[in-house]
C-alpha positions in Angstrom: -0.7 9.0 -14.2 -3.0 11.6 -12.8 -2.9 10.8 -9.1 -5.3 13.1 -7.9 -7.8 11.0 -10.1 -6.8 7.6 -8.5 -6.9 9.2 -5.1 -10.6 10.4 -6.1 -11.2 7.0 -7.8 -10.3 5.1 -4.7 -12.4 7.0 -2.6 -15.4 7.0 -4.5 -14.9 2.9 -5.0 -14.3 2.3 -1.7 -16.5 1.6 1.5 -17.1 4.1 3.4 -16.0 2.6 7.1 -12.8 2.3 5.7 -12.1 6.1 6.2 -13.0 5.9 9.4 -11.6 5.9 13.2 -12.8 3.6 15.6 -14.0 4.1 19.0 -11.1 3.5 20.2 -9.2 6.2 17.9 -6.9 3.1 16.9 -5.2 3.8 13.6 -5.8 1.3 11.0 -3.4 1.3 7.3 -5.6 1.2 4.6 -5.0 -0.3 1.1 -6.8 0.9 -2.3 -5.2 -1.6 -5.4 -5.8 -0.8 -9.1 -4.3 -1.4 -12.3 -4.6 1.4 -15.1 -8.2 2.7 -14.5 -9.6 -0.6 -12.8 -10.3 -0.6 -9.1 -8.9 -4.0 -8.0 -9.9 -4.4 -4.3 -9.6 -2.4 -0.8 -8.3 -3.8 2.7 -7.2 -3.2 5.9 -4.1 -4.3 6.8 -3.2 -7.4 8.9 0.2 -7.2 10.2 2.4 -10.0 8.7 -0.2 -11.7 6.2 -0.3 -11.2 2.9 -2.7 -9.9 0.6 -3.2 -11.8 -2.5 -4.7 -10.0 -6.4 -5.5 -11.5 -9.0 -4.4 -8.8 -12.1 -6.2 -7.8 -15.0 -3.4 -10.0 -16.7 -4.5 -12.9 -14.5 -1.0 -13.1 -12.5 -1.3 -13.6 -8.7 0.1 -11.1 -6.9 0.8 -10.8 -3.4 1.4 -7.7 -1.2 2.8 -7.3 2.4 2.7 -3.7 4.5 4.7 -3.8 7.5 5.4 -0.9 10.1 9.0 0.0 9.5 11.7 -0.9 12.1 13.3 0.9 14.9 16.4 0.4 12.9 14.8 2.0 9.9 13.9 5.2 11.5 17.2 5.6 13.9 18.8 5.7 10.1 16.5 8.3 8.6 17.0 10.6 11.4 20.7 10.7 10.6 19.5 13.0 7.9 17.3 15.1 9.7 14.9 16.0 12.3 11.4 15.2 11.0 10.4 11.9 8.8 7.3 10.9 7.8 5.3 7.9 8.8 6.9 5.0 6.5 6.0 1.6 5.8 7.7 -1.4 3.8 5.9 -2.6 1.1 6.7 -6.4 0.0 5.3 -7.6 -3.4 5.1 -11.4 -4.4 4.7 -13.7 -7.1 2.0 -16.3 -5.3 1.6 -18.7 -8.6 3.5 -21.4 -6.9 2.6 -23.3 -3.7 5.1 -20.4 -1.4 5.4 -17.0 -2.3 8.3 -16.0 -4.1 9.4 -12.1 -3.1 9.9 -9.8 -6.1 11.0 -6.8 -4.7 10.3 -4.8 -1.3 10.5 -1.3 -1.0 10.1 1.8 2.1 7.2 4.2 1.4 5.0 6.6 3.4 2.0 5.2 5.2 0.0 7.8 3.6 1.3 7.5 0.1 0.6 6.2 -3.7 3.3 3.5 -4.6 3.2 2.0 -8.3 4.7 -1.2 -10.1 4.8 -2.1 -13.2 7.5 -3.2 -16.1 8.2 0.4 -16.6 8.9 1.5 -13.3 7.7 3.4 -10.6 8.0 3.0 -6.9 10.4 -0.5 -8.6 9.9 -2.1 -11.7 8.3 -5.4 -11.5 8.1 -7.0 -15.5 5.8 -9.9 -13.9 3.2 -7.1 -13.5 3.0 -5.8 -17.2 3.1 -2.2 -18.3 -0.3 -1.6 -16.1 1.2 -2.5 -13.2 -0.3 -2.1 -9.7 -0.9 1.0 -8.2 -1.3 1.3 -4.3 -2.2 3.9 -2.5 -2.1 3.9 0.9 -3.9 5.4 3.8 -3.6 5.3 7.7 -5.6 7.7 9.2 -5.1 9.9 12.3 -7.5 10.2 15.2 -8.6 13.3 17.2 -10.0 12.4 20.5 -12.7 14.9 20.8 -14.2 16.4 24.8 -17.2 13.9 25.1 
């Protein structure tokens, strides 16, 4: 997959306030969903919920961002000095009454994470050999003098 196109795609499909800081310089993650070369949908993030898709394949899918956890980071820094923003990624099958959590995995808040049978960031079979492709985005905001 040519991920410089899906980063070009997503931008070109998506609104532009999304790229945007606030007036308060508050940083917002940003979500950009597609499957092969379709542009599924584009949302902010609300801590906790999740986001529910409907795939080209018609299977409802569900997808949770969360911050990651003090614990998380205190662990990476045994490795080294420097790690990058991360984020854990929960995806869900929501085609019964409660979601049903089919894998979870840590990626970078600014980031392209992909599922599908085949693989990727995990391999999901429910979401067939398309997958879901995320790519994720949390800005960062420069105060400026005025």
């Amino acid at each position: 997959m040519d991920y410089k196109k899906v980063l070009i795609f997503s931008m070109i499909c998506s609104p532009a306030h999304l790229l945007a800081c606030d007036d308060n310089g508050l940083r917002q993650q940003y979500v950009y969903a597609s499957s092969g070369t379709q542009q599924l949908e584009s949302w902010a993030v609300s801590a906790g919920k999740i986001k529910t898709l409907v795939m080209p394949n018609d299977y409802s899918v569900g997808i949770k961002i969360e911050n990651a956890t003090p614990d998380y980071y205190t662990e990476q820094f045994e490795t080294g000095k420097h790690v990058p923003e991360m984020v854990k990624i929960t995806i869900y099958d929501m085609s019964s009454k409660s979601p049903r959590e089919l894998t979870y995995t840590w990626g970078g808040a600014n980031s392209i994470q992909g599922y599908s049978e085949k693989g990727g960031a995990d391999r999901v079979l429910e979401l067939g050999s398309d997958g879901i492709t995320l790519q994720l985005m949390k800005p960062v905001c420069v105060k400026t003098g005025a």
